[in-house]
N, C-alpha and C positions, 0 to 999 in steps of 0.2 A: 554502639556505633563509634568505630574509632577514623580518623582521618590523619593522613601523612600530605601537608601540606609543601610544597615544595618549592624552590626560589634557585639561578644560576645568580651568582654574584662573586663579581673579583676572582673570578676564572676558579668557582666551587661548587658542586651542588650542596644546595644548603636545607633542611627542614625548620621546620616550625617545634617549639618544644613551649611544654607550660609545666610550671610549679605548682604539684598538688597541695590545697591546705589541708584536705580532708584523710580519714583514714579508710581502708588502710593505704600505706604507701603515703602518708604523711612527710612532705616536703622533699619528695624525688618528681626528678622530671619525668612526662608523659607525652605520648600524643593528645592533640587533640579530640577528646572524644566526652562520649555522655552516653543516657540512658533515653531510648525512642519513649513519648507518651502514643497515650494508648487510642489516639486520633490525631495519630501523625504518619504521612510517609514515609518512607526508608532515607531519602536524602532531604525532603524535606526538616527531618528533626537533624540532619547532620547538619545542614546549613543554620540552622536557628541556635549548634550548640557549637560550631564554628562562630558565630556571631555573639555570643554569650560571654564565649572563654576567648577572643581573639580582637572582637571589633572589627573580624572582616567579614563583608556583607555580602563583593560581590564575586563570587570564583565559581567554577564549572566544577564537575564531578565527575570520578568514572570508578567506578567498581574494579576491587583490587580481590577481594578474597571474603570467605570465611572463615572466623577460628571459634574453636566450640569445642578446647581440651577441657575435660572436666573439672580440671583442677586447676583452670587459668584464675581462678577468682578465690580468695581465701575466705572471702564472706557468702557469696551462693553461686548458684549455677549459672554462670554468663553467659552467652555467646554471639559476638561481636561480627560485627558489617563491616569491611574496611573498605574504605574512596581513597583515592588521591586527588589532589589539586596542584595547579601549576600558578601561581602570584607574580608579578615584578614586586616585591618587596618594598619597593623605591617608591611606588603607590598608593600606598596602604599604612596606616599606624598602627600599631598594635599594642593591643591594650597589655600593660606593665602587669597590671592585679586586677579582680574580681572576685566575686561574692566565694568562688570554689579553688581560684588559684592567687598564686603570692607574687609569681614572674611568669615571664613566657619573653622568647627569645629565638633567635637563629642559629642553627648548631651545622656545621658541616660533617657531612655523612661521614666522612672518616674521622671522628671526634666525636661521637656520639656516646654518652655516660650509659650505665645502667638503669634502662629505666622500669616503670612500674607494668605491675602482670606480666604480661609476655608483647608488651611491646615493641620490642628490638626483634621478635619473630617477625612483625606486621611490619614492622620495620622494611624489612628486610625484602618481603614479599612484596611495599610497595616499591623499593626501587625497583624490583623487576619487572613491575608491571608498567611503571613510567619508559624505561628502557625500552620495552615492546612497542609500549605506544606512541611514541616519537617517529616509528618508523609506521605507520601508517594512521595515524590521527593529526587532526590540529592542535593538538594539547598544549604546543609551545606557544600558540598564537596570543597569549593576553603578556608574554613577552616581550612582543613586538605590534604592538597594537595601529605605529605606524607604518609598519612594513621594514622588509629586514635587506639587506644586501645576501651577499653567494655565502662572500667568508666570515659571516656574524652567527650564519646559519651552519655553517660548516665546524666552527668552534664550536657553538654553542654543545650539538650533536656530540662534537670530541670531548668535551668537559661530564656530558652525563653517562656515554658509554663507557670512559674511562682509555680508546684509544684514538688512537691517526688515522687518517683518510686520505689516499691521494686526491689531490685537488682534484684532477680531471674526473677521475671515476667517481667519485663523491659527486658531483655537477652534474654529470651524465644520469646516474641513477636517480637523483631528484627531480632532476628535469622533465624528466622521461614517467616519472612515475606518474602525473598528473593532480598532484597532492600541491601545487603554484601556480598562481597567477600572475603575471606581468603587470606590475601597479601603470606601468607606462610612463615612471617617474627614475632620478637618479639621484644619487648621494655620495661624497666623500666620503669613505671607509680609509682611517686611518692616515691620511693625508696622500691616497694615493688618487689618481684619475678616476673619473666618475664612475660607480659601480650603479648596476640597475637595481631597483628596487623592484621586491617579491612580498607576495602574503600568499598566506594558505589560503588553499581552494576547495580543498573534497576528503572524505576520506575512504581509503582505500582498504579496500580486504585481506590485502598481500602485504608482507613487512617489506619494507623497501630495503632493510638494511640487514 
């Protein structure tokens, strides 16, 4: 079970990375991941080996992929479950070292080392699947847990897809898609006039984006 945990911060998307002590792959960075027991769940053991190698307890999950190259393992036959998760970073401590790791750390997607097995595959597979999911999940919601304004939600969006949005039409399509609700509250964004505040509502079938 592996997991690509993942955080926006200081305008990046950023993952979660741990230092393995073990072999093989002795002291290279990994995803987060472990091995399911044999009276456990499928995200059940991910969240207990997120909690082991991380000290984070509480994050949602959503199915990214399966990988099950025969040769992704140099000691036997693997084949991994990949999740993603979505953290504010800012909430959460994370555990330095454990019984199986020596660090663990924040790496920005574009700065990313070589890591152990084929991890930059799963990698790779989970930014797309975040990508997808943005446009019609709440995945961003433990982001904004108080609720978000237009243009925090509209950056946010531009910083994981990687491009720009016209204001208006970005507005339009969210609006419209049914994925917000009207907190019926407002906020200063940036020092300009009151912006309304929004939280996710639903999610939707169709990619909004």
């Amino acid at each position: 079970m592996i997991s690509s945990i993942f955080t926006v911060s200081n305008g990046e998307v950023k993952v979660l990375l741990i230092k393995r002590k073990n072999n093989p792959y002795n002291n290279m960075w990994a995803l987060v991941g472990g091995a399911l027991y044999n009276n456990e769940e499928l995200e059940a053991g991910m969240k207990r080996e997120i909690k082991e190698k991380s000290g984070i307890t509480d994050i949602e999950l959503y199915f990214s992929g399966i990988f099950g190259k025969v040769n992704r393992s140099p000691v036997m036959r693997m084949v991994a479950t990949s999740y993603i998760g979505v953290i504010d970073k800012e909430k959460v401590e994370i555990m330095k070292e454990t019984l199986k790791t020596s660090n663990a750390d924040w790496f920005s997607i574009t700065n990313i080392p070589k890591l152990a097995y084929d991890h930059n595959e799963i990698l790779n597979q989970a930014l797309e699947t975040l990508r997808e999911k943005i446009g019609y999940t709440d995945i961003l919601k433990s982001l904004f847990p108080n609720g978000f304004t237009l243009p925090e939600i509209q950056q946010t969006y531009e910083i994981i897809l990687g491009k720009e949005f016209d204001r208006r039409n970005f507005r339009k399509k969210l609006l419209n898609s049914g994925m917000l609700s009207d907190t019926n509250k407002t906020v200063i964004f940036k020092g300009n006039k009151p912006a309304k505040l929004y939280k996710f509502n639903a999610i939707k079938n169709k990619n909004v984006f």
